[in-house]
C-alpha positions in Angstrom: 17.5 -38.8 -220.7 17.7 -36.2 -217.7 20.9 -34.6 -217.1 21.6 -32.8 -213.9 24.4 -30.4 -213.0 25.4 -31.3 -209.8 27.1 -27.6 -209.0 23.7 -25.8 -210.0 21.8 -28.0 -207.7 20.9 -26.5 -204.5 19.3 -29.8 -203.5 15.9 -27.8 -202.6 14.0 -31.2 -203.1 11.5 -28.8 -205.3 11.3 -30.8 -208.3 10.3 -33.7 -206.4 7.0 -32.4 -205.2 6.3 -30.4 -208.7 7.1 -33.5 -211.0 3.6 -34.3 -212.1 4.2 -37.9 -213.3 6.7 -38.7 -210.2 9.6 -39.1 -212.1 12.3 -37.9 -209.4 13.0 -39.4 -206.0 14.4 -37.7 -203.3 13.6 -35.6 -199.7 10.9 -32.9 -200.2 12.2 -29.6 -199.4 12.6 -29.0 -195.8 9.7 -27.3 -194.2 9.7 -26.2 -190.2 6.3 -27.3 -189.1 4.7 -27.5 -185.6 1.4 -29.2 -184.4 -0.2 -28.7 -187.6 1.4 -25.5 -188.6 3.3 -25.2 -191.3 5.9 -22.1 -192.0 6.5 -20.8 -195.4 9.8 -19.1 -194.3 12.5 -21.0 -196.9 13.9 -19.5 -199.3 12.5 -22.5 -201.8 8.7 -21.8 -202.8 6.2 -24.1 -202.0 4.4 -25.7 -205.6 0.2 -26.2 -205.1 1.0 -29.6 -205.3 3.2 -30.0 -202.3 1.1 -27.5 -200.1 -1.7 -30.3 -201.3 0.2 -33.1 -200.1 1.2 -31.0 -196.6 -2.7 -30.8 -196.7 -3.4 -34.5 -196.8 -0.6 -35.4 -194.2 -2.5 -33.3 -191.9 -1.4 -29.8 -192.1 -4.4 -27.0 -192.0 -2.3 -23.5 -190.9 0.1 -21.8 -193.2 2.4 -19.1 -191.1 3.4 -17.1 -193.9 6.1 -14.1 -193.7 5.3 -11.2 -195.3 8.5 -11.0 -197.0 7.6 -13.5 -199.5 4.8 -11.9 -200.7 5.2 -13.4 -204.2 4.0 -16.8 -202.5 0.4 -15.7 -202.0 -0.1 -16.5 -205.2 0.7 -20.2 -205.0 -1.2 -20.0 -201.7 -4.7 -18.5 -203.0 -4.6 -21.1 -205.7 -4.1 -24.0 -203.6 -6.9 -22.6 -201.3 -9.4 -21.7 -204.4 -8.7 -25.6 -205.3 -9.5 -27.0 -202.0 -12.5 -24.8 -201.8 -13.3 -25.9 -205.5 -12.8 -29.7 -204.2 -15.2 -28.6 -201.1 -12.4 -29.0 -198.7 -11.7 -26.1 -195.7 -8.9 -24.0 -197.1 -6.1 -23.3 -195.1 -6.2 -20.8 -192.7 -3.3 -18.4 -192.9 -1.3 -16.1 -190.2 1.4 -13.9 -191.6 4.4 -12.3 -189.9 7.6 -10.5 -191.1 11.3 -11.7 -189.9 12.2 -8.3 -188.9 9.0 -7.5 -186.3 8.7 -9.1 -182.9 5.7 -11.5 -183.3 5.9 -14.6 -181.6 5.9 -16.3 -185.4 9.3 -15.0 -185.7 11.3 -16.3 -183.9 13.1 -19.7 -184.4 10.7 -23.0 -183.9 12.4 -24.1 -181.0 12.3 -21.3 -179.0 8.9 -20.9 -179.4 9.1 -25.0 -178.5 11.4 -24.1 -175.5 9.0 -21.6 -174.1 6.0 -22.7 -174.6 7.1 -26.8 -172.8 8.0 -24.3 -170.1 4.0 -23.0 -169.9 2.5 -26.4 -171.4 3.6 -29.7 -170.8 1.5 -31.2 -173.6 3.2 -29.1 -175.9 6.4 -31.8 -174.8 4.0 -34.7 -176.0 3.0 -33.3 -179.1 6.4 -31.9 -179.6 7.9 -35.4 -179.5 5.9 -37.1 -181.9 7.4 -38.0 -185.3 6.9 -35.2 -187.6 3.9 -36.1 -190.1 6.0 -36.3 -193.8 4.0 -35.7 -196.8 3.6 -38.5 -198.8 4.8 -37.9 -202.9 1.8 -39.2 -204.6 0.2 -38.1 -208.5 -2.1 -35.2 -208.1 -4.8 -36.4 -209.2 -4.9 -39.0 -206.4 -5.1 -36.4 -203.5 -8.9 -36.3 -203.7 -9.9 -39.2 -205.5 -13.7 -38.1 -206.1 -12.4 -34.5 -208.1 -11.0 -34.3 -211.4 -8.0 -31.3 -212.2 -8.3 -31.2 -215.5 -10.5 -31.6 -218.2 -9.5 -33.6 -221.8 -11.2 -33.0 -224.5 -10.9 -34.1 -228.4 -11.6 -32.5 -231.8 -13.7 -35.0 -234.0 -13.1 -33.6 -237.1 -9.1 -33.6 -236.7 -8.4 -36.7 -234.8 -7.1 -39.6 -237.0 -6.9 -42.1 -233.9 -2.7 -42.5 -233.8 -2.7 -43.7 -230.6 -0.1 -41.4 -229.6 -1.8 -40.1 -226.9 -2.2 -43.8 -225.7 0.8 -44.9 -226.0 2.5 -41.4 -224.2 0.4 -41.0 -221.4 2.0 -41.8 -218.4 -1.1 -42.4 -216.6 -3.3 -44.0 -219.0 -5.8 -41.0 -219.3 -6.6 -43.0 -222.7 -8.0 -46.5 -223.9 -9.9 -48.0 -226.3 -12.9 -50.0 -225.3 -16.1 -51.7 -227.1 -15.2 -49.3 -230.8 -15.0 -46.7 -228.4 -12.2 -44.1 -227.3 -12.4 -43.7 -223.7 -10.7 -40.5 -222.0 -10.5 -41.0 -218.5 -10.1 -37.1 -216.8 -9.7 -37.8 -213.5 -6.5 -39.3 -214.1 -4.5 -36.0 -215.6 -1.9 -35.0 -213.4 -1.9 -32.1 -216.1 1.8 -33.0 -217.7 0.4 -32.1 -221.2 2.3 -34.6 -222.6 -0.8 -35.6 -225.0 -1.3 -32.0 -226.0 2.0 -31.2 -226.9 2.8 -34.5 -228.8 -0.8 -34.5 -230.7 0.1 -34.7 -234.7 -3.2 -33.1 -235.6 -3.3 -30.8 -232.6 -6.7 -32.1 -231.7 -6.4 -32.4 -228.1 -7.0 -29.6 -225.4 -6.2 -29.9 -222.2 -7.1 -27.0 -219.5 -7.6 -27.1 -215.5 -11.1 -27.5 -214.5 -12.1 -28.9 -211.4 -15.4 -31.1 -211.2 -16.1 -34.2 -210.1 -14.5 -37.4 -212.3 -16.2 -37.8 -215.0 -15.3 -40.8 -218.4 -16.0 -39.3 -222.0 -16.5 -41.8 -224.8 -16.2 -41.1 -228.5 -17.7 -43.5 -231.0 -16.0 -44.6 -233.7 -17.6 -44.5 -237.0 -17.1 -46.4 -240.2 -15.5 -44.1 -243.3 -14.4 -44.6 -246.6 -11.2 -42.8 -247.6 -12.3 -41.4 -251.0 -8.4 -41.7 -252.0 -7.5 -45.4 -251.4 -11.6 -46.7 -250.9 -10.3 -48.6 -248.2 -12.8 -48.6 -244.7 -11.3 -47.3 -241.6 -13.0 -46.0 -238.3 -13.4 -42.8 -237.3 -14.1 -40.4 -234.7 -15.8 -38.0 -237.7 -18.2 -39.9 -239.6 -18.2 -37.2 -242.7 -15.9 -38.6 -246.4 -11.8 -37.6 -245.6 -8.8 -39.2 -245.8 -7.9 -42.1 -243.8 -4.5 -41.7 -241.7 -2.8 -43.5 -244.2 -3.2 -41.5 -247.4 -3.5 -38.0 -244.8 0.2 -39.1 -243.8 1.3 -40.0 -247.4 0.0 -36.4 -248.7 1.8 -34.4 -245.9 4.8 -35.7 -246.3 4.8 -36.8 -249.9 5.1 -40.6 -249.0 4.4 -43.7 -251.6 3.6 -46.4 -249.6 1.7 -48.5 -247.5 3.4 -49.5 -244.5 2.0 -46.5 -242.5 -1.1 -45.0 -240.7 -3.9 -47.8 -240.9 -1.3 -50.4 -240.5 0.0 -49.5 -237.6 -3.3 -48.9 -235.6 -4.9 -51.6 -233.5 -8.4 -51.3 -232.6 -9.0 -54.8 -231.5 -9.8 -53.6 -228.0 
């Protein structure tokens, strides 16, 4: 359970754009944006995933103030990811608050003055605003992959916790197989972090969407003699008798037991 404080809460709509697994609803942070420029001049940084989704909705110029200078950070990695995805980066034109570009001053008088030079400038000005669209990461470019999963052989007792806490089904088993599907890590780390034998690594790497398949092998636990599949076909413990001599447990009713490889 999620508790928020109402009176920290600036209702900046940030969260809802970082969330990697989409769990909060709400309005994105409020952005003023103009044909398809959008300005960087709130107070709330911009996350690389929302100046991704501003990417897909159209957006392809960035007007950036100098004074936030600590957002060209965000902003070179969102461009060295679109140029990694083979995608134009966005192009960027800075200004500072307190000079006298054009950039600025306030949207609509730049609006007012230039309907008064343009009158297409009305038309375009009076279309509805193109919103981002809140969708998972890894479904912005659907042919690339974020992140890269990848599994130690000799440590992994197949749990299934990584199966059963991924919220976007990264993992399956298929035909005596474990299947890791990359390309669907929206990079939440869950699996990583909740790993009992810490065999999982999970690191950004951008390539195209790949499926990596480990075998399972038949073992023999030397303990209990009992067969039990594997990703590491060398003599060790089965789960059950690892769990029972970590924790000092007599019993049965854990580890094999609980797995089900019938897929």
């Amino acid at each position: 359970m999620v508790n928020i404080i109402p009176d920290a809460c600036s209702g900046c709509g940030g969260c809802i754009a970082a969330c990697p697994v989409m769990a909060i609803t709400g309005s994105f942070p409020e952005r003023q944006t103009v044909d398809d420029h959008l300005y960087l001049d709130a107070i709330t940084a911009p996350s690389v995933k929302e100046l991704l989704l501003y990417y897909r909705a159209g957006y392809r110029t960035l007007v950036v103030d100098d004074n936030h200078f600590s957002w060209c950070d965000v902003v070179d990695r969102t461009n060295n990811l679109l140029r990694a995805c083979h995608q134009e980066p966005f192009s960027l034109n800075h200004y500072r608050h307190d000079d006298n570009h054009a950039s600025a001053e306030p949207v609509d008088a730049v609006i007012a003055r230039r309907r008064f030079l343009r009158i297409g400038t009305v038309q375009r000005y009076l279309r509805k605003k193109r919103a981002p669209t809140n969708r998972l990461i890894s479904d912005i470019f659907p042919d690339y992959q974020l992140f890269s999963i990848n599994i130690n052989k000799d440590t992994c007792s197949l749990c299934s916790s990584c199966l059963k806490l991924c919220p976007t089904g990264v993992f399956h088993y298929q035909n005596k197989q474990l299947v890791i599907e990359s390309g669907k890590c929206v990079g939440c780390q869950l699996c990583q972090a909740s790993c009992p034998e810490s065999a999982i690594e999970m690191r950004e790497e951008i390539t195209k969407k790949t499926q990596t398949h480990y075998s399972f092998n038949a073992a023999c636990c030397p303990r209990c003699q009992q067969p039990f599949p594997s990703l590491n076909p060398g003599e060790h413990l089965c789960p059950a008798c690892s769990m029972q001599e970590k924790l000092r447990f007599t019993g049965d009713r854990i580890g094999m037991k609980s797995l089900n490889f019938s897929a």
